[in-house]
MDAnalysis code that builds the backbone (N, CA, C; Angstrom):
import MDAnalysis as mda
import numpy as np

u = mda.Universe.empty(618, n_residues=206, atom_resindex=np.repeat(np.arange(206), 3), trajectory=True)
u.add_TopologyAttr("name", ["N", "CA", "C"] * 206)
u.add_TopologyAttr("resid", np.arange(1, 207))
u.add_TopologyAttr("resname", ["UNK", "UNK", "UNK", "UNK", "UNK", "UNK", "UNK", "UNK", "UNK", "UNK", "UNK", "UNK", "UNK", "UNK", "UNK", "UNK", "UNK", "UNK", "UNK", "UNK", "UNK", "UNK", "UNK", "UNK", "UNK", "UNK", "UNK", "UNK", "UNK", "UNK", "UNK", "UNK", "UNK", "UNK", "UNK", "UNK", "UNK", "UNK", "UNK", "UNK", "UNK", "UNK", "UNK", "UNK", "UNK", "UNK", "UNK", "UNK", "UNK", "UNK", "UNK", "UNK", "UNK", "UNK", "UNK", "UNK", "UNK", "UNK", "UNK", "UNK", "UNK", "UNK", "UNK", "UNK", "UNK", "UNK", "UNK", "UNK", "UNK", "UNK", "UNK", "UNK", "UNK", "UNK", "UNK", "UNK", "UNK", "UNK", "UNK", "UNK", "UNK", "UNK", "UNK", "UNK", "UNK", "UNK", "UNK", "UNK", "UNK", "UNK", "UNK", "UNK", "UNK", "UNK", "UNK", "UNK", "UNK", "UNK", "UNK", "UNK", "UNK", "UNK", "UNK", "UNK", "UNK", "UNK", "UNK", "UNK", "UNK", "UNK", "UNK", "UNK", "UNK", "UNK", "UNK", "UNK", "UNK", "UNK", "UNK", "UNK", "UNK", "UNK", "UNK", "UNK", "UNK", "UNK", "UNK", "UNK", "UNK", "UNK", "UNK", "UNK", "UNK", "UNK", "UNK", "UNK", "UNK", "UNK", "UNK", "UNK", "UNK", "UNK", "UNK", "UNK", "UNK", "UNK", "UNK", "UNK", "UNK", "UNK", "UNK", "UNK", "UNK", "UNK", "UNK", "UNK", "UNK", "UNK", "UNK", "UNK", "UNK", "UNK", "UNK", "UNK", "UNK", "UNK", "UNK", "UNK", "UNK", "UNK", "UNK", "UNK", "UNK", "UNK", "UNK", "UNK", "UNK", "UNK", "UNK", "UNK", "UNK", "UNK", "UNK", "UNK", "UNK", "UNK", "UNK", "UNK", "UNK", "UNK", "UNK", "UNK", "UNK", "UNK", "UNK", "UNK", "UNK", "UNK", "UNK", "UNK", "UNK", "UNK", "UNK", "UNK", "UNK", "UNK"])
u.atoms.positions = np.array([
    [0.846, -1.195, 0.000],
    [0.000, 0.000, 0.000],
    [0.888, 1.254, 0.000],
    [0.302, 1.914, -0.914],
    [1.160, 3.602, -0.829],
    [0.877, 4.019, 0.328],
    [1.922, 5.070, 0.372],
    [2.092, 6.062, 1.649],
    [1.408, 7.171, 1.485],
    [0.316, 7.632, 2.359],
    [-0.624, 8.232, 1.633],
    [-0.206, 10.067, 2.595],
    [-0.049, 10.955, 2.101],
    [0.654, 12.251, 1.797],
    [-0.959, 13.091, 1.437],
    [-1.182, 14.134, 2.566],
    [-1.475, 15.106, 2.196],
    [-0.959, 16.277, 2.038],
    [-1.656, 16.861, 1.084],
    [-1.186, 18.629, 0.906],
    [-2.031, 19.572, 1.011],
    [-1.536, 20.743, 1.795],
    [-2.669, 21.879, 1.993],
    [-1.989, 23.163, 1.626],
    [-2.570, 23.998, 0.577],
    [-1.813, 25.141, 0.132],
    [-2.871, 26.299, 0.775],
    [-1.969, 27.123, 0.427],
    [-2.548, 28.544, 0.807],
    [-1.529, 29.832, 0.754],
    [-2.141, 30.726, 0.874],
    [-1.097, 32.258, 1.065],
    [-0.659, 31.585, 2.451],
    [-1.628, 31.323, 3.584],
    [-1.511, 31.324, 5.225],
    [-0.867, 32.836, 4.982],
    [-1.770, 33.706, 4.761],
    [-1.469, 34.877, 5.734],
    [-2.282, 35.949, 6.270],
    [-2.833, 35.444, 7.884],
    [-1.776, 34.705, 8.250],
    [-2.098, 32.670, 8.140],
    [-1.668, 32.220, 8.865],
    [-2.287, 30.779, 9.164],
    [-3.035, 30.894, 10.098],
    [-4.082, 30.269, 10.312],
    [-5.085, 30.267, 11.544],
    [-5.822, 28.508, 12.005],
    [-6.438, 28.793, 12.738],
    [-7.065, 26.979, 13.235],
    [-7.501, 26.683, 12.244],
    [-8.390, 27.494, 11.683],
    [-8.826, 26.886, 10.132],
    [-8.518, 25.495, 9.679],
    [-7.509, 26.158, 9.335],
    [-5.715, 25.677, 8.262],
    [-5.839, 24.486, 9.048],
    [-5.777, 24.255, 10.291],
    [-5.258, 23.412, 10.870],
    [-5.665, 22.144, 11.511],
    [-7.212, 22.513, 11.361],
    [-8.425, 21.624, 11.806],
    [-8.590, 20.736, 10.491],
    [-8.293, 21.597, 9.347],
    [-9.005, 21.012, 8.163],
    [-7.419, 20.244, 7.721],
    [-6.364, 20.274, 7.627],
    [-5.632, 19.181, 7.910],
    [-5.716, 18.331, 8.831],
    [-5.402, 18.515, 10.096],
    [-6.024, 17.450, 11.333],
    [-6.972, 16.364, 10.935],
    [-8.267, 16.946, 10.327],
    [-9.517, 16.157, 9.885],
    [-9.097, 15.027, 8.953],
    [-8.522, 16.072, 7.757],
    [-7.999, 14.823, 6.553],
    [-6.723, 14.129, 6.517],
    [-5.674, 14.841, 7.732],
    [-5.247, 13.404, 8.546],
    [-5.743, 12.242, 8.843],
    [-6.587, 11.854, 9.919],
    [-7.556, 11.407, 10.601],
    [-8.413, 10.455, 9.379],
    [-9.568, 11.419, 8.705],
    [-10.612, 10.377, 8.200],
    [-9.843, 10.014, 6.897],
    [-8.833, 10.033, 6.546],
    [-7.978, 9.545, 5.016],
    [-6.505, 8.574, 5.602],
    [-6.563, 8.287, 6.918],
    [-5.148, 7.871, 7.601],
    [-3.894, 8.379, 6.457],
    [-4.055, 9.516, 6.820],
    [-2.687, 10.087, 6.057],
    [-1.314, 9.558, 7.134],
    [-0.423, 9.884, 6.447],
    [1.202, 9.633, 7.069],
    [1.765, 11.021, 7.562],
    [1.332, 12.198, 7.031],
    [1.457, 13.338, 7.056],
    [0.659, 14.022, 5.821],
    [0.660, 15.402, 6.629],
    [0.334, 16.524, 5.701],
    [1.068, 17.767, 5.192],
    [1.334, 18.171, 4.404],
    [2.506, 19.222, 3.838],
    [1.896, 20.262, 3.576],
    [2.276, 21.298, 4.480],
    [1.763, 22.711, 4.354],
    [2.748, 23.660, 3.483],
    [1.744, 23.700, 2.177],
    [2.732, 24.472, 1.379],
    [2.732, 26.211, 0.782],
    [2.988, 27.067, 1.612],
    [2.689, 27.939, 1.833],
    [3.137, 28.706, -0.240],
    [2.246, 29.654, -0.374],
    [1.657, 29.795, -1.843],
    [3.123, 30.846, -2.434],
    [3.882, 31.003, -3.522],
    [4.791, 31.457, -3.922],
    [4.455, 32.586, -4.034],
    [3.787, 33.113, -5.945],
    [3.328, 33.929, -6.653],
    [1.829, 33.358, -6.913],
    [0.815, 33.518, -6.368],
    [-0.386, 32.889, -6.862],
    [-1.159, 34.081, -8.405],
    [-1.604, 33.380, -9.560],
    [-1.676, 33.825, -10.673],
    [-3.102, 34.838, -10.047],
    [-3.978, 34.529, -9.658],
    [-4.779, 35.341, -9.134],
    [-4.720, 36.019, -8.437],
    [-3.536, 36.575, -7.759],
    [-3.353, 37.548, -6.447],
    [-2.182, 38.551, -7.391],
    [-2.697, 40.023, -6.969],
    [-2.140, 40.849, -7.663],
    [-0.659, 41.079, -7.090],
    [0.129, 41.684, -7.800],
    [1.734, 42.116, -7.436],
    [1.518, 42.746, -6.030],
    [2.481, 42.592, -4.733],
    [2.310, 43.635, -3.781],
    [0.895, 43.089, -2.562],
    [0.118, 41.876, -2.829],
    [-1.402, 41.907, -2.342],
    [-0.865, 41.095, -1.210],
    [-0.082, 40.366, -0.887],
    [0.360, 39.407, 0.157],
    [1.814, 39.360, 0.732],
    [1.714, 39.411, 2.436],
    [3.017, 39.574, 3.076],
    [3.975, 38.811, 2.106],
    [5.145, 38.830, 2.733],
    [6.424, 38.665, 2.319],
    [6.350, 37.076, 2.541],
    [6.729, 36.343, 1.749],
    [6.590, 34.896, 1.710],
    [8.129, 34.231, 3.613],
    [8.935, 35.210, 3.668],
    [9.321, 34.676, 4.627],
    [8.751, 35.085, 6.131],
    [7.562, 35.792, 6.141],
    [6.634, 36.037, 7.214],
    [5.540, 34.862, 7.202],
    [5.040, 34.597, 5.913],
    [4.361, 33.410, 5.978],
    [4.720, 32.260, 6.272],
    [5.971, 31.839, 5.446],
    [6.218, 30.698, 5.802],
    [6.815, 30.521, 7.025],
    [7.557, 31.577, 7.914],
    [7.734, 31.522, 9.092],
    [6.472, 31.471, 10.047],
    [4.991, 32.018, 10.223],
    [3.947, 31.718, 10.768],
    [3.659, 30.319, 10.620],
    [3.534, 29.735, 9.151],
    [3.051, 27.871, 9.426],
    [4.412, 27.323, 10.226],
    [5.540, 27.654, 10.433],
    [6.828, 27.126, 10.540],
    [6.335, 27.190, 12.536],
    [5.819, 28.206, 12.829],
    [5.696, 28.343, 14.679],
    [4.008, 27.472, 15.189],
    [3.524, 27.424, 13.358],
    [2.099, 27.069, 14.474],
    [2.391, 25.301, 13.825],
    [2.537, 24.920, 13.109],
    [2.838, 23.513, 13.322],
    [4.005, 22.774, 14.315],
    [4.527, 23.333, 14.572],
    [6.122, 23.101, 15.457],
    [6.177, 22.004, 15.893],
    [4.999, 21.728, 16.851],
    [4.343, 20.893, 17.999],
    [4.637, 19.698, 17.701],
    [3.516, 19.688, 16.161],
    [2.603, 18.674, 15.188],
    [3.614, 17.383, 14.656],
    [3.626, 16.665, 14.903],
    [4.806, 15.696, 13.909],
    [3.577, 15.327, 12.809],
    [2.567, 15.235, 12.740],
    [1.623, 14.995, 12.009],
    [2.202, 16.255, 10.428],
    [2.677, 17.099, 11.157],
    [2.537, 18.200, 10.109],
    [3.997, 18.535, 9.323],
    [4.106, 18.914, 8.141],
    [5.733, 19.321, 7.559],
    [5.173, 20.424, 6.904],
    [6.488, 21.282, 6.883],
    [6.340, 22.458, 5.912],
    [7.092, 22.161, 4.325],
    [6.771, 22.168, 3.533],
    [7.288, 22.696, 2.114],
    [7.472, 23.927, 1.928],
    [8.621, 24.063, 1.391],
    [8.832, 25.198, 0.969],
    [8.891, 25.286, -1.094],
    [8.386, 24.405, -1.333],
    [8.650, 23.973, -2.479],
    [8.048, 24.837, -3.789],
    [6.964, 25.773, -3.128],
    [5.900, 27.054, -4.143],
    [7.064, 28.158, -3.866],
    [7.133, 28.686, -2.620],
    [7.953, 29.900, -2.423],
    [9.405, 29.741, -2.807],
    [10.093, 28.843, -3.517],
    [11.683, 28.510, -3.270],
    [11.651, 28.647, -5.302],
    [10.481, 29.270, -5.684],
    [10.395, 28.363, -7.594],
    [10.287, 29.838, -7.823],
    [10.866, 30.268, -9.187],
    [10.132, 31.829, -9.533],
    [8.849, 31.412, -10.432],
    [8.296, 32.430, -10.687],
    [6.656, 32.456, -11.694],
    [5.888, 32.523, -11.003],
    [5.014, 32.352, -11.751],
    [3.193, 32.117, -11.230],
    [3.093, 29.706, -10.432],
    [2.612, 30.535, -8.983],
    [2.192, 29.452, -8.902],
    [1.177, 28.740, -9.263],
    [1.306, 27.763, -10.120],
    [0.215, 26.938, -10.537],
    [0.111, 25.601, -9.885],
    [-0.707, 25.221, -9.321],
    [-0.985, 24.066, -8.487],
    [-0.156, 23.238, -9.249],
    [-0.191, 22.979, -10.737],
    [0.050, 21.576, -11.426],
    [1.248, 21.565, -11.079],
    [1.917, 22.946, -11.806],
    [3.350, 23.106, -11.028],
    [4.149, 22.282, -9.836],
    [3.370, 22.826, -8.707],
    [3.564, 22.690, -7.409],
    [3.151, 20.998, -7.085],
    [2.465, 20.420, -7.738],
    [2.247, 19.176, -7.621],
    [3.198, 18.142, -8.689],
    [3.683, 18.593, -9.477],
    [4.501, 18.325, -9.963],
    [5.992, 18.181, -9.368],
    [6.401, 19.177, -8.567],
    [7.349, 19.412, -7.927],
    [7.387, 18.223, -6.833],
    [6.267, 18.262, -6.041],
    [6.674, 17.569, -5.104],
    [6.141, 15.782, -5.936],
    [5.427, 15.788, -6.396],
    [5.906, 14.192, -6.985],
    [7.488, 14.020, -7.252],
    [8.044, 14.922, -8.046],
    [9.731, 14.357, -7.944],
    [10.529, 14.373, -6.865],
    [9.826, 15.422, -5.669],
    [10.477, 14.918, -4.760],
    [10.595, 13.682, -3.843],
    [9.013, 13.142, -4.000],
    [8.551, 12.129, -2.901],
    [8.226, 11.066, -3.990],
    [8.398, 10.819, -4.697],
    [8.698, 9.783, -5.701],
    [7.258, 8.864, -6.210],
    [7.244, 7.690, -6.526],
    [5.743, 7.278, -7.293],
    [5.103, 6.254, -6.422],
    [6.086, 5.973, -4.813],
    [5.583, 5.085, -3.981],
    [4.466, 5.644, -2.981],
    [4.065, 7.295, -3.316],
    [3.896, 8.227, -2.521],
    [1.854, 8.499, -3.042],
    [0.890, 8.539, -2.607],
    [-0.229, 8.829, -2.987],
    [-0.679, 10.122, -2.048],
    [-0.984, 11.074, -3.014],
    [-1.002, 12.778, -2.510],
    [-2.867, 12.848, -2.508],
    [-2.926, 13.372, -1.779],
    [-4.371, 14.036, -1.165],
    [-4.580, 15.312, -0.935],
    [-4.670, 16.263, -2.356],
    [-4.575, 17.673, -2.301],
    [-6.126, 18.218, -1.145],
    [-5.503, 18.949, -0.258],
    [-6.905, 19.593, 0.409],
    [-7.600, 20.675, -0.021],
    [-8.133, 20.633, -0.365],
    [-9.710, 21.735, -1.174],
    [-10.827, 21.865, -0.213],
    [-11.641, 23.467, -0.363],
    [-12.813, 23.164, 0.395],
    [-13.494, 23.097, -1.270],
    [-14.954, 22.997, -1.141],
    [-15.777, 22.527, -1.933],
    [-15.894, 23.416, -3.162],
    [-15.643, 25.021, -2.619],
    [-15.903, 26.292, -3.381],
    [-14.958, 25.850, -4.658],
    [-13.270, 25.334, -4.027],
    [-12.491, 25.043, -5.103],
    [-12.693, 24.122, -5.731],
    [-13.006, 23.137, -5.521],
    [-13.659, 22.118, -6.443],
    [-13.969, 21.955, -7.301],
    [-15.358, 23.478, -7.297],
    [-16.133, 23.741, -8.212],
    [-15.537, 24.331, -9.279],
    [-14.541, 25.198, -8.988],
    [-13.537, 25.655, -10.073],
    [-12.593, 24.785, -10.912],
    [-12.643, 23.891, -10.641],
    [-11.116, 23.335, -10.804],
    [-10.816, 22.916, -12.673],
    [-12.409, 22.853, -12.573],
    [-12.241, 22.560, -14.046],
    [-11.268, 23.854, -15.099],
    [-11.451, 24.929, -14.434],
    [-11.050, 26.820, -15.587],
    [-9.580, 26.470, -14.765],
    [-8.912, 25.763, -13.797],
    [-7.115, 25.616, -13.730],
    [-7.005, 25.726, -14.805],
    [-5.653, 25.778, -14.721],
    [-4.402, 25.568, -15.583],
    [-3.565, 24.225, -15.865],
    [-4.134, 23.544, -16.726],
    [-3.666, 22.228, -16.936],
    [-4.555, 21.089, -16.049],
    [-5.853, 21.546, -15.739],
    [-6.947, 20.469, -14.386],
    [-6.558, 19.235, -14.483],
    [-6.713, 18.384, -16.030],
    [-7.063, 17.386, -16.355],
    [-5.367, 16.542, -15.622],
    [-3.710, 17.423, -15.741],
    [-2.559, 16.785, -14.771],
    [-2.709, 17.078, -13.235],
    [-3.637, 17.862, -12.852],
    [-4.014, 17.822, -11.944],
    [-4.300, 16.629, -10.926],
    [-5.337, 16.376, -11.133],
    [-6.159, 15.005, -11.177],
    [-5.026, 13.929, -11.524],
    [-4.097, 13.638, -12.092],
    [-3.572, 13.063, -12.504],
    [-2.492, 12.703, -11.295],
    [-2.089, 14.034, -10.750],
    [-1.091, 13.775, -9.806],
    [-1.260, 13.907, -8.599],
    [-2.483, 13.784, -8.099],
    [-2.951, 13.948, -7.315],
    [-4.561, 13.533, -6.549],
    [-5.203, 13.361, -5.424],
    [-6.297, 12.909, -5.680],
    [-6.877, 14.343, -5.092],
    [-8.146, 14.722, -4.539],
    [-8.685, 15.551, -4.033],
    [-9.373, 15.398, -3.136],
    [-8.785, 15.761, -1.713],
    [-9.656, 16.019, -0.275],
    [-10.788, 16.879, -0.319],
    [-11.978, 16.801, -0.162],
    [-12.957, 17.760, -0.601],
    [-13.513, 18.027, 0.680],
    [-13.639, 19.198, 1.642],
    [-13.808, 19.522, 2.391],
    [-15.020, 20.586, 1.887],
    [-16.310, 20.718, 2.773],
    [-17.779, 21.282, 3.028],
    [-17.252, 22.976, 3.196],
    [-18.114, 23.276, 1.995],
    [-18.329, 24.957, 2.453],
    [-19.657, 25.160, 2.634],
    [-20.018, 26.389, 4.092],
    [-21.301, 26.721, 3.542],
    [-21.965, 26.975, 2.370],
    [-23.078, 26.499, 2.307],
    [-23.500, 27.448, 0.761],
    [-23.000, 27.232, -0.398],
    [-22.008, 25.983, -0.458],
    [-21.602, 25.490, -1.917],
    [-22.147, 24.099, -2.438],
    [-22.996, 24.393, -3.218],
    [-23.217, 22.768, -3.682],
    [-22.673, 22.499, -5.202],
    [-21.920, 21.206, -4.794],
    [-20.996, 20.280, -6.201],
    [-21.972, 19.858, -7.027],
    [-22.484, 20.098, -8.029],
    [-22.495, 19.323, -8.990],
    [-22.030, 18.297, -9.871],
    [-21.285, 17.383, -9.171],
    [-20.290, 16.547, -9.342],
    [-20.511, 15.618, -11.129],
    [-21.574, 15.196, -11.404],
    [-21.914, 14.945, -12.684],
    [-21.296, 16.145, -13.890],
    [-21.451, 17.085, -13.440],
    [-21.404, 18.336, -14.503],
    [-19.922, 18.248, -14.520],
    [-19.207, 18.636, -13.023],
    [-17.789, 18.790, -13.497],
    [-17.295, 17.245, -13.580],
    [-17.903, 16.269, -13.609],
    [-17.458, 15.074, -14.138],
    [-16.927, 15.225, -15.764],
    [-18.348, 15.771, -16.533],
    [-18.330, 16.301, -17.729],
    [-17.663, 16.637, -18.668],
    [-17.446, 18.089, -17.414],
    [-15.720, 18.823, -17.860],
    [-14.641, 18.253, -17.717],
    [-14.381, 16.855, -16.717],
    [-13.225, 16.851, -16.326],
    [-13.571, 15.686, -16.457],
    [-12.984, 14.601, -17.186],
    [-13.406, 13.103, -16.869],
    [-12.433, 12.856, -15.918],
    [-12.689, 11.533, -15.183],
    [-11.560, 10.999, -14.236],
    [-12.445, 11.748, -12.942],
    [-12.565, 12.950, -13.239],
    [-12.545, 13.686, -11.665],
    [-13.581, 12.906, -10.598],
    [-14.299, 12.128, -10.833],
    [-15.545, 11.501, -9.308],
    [-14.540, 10.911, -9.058],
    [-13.593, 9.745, -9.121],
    [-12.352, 8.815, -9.117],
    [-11.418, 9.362, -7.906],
    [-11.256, 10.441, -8.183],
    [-10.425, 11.184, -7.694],
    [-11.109, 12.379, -6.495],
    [-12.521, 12.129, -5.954],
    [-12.706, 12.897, -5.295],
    [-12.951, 11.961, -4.139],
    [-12.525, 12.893, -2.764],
    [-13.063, 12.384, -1.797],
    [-13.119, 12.994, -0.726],
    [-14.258, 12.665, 0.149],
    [-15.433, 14.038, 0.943],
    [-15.038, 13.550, 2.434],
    [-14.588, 14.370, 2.849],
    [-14.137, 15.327, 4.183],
    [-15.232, 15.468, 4.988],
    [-15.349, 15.322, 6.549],
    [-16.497, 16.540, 7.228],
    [-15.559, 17.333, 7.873],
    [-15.705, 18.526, 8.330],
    [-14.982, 19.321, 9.765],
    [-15.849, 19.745, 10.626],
    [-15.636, 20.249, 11.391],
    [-16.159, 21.309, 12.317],
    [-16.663, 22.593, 11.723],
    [-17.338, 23.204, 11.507],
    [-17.637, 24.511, 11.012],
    [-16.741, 25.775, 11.632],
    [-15.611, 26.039, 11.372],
    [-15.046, 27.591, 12.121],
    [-14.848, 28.298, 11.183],
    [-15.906, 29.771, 11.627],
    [-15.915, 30.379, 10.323],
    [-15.032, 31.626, 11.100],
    [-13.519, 31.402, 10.334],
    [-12.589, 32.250, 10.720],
    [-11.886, 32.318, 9.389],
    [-11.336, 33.154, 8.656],
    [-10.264, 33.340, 7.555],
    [-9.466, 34.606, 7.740],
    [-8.526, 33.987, 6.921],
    [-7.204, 35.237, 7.291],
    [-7.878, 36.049, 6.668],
    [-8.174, 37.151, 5.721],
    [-8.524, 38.057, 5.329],
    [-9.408, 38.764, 6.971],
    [-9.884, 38.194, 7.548],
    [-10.993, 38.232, 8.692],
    [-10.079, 38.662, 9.917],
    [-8.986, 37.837, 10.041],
    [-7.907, 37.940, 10.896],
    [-7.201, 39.621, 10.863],
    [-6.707, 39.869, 9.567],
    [-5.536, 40.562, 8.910],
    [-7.010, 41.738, 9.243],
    [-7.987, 41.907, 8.758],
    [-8.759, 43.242, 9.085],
    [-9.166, 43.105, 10.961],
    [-8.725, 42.463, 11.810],
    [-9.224, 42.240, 13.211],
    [-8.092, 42.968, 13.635],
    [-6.557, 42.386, 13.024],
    [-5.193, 42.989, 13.503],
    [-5.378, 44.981, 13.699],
    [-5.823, 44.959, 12.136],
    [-5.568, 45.900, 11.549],
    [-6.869, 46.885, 12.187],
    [-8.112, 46.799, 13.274],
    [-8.919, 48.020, 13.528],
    [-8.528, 47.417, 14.801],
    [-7.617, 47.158, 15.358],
    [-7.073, 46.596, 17.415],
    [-7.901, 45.782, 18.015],
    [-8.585, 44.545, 17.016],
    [-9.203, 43.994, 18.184],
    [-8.338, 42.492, 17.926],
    [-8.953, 41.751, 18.728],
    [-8.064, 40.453, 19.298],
    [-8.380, 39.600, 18.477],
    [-7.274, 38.260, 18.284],
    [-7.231, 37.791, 17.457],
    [-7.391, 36.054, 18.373],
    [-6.682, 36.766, 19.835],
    [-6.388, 35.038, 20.784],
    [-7.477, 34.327, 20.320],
    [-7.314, 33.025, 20.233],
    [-8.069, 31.889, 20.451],
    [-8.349, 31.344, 18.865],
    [-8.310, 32.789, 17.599],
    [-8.581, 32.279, 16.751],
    [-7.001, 31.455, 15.396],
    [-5.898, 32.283, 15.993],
    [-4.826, 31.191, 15.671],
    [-3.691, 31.269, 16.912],
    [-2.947, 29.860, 16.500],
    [-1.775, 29.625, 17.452],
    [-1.411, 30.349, 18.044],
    [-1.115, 30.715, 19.540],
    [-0.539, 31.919, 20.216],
    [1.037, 32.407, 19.747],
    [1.586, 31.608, 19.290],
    [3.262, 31.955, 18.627],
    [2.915, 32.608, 17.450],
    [1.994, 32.342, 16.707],
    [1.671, 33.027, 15.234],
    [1.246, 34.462, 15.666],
    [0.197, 34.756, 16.809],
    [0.070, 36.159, 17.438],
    [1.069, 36.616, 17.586],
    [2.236, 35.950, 18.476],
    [3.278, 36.698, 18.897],
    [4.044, 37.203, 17.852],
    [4.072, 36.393, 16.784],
    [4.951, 36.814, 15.611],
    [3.874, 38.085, 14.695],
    [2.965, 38.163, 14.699],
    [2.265, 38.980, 13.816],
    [2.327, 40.298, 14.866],
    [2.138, 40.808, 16.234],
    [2.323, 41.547, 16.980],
    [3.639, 42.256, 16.961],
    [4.807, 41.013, 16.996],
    [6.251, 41.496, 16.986],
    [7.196, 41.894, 15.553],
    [6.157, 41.764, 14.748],
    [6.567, 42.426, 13.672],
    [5.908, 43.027, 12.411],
    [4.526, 43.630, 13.550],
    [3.860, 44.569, 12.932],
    [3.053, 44.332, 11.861],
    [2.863, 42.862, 11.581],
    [1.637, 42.711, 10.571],
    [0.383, 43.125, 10.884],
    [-0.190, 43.199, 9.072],
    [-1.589, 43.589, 8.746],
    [-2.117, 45.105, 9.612],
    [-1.358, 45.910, 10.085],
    [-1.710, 47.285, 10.924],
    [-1.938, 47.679, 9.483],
    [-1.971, 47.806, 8.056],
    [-2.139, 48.966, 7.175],
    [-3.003, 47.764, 6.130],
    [-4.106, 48.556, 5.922],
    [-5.145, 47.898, 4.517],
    [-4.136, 47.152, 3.560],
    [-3.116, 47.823, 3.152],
    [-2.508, 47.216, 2.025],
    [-1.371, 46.337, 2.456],
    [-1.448, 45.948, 3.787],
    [-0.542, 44.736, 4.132],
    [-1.126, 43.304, 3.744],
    [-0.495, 42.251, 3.257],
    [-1.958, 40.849, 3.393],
    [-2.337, 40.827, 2.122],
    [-2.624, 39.635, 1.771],
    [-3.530, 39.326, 1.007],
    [-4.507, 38.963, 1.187],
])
């Protein structure tokens, strides 16, 4: 049996429980071996200038997983120049972790629904399977993007979590008008966003 490898991308900025529940989960109900938090390079949809400095991010997942042996960081999006493209990035780490290795990209449902308008979907799917994690208010049509995407039901598979409706964008505007952030990520990730002045200005963050 393969060694079964999840991955969870994102800006993380910052990282919050979110992030961390919804790995935890697809640890757990997928008996992963680990999960690889791969914090986002150049994302093609995020404008020049829209997101901290990739060594503030990847230093935040670097203090709030610490603990976790469940958890690893990649640095494998932020270490590449260009536009990050998932296929890319999944590409990358197949050569690193070789073909004995079965990857479980984490998605909530919203992305899902997109996945078909990626960039290259159909190697997507290919190199990867898909953790499909519940958004409010999103329903899959899974036949339709079957449609678009053959292979893709094969390759999907459904997650529950906890409902915490917290996101960094949510965080980064809480920093930024002085109210508190405790309880909603890791207390070392506070300390680091406090001690070096993140998200205080609109145009900090993505």
């Amino acid at each position: 049996m393969k060694r079964r490898i999840g991955i969870l991308g994102g800006t993380f900025d910052p990282i919050h429980y979110g992030h961390l529940v919804a790995a935890q989960e697809a640890h757990h109900q997928l008996t992963l071996a680990q999960v690889l938090f791969v914090p986002a390079g150049c994302p093609p949809h995020k404008p020049s200038g829209a997101m901290s400095p990739s060594n503030h991010r990847v230093r935040m997942v670097e203090l709030a997983i610490a603990d976790d042996p469940r958890f690893l960081l990649s640095r494998v999006d932020v270490d590449r120049p260009g536009p990050s493209f998932t296929v890319d990035m999944l590409a990358l780490l197949r050569a690193e972790w070789g073909p004995e290795v079965e990857f479980f990209f984490i998605v909530g449902s919203d992305t899902l629904v997109e996945i078909p308008t990626w960039h290259r979907p159909q190697r997507v799917i290919a190199l990867s399977n898909l953790a499909v994690l519940p958004r409010p208010g999103v329903k899959v049509d899974l036949p339709r993007l079957e449609a678009q995407l053959p292979g893709l039901s094969d390759r999907v598979h459904w997650l529950s979590m906890p409902l915490l409706e917290i996101s960094s964008h949510a965080l980064r505007e809480r920093v930024r008008t002085g109210r508190p952030i405790t309880y909603l990520t890791p207390p070392a990730v506070e300390t680091y966003i406090r001690a070096h002045k993140l998200y205080l200005h609109p145009s900090t963050g993505g």
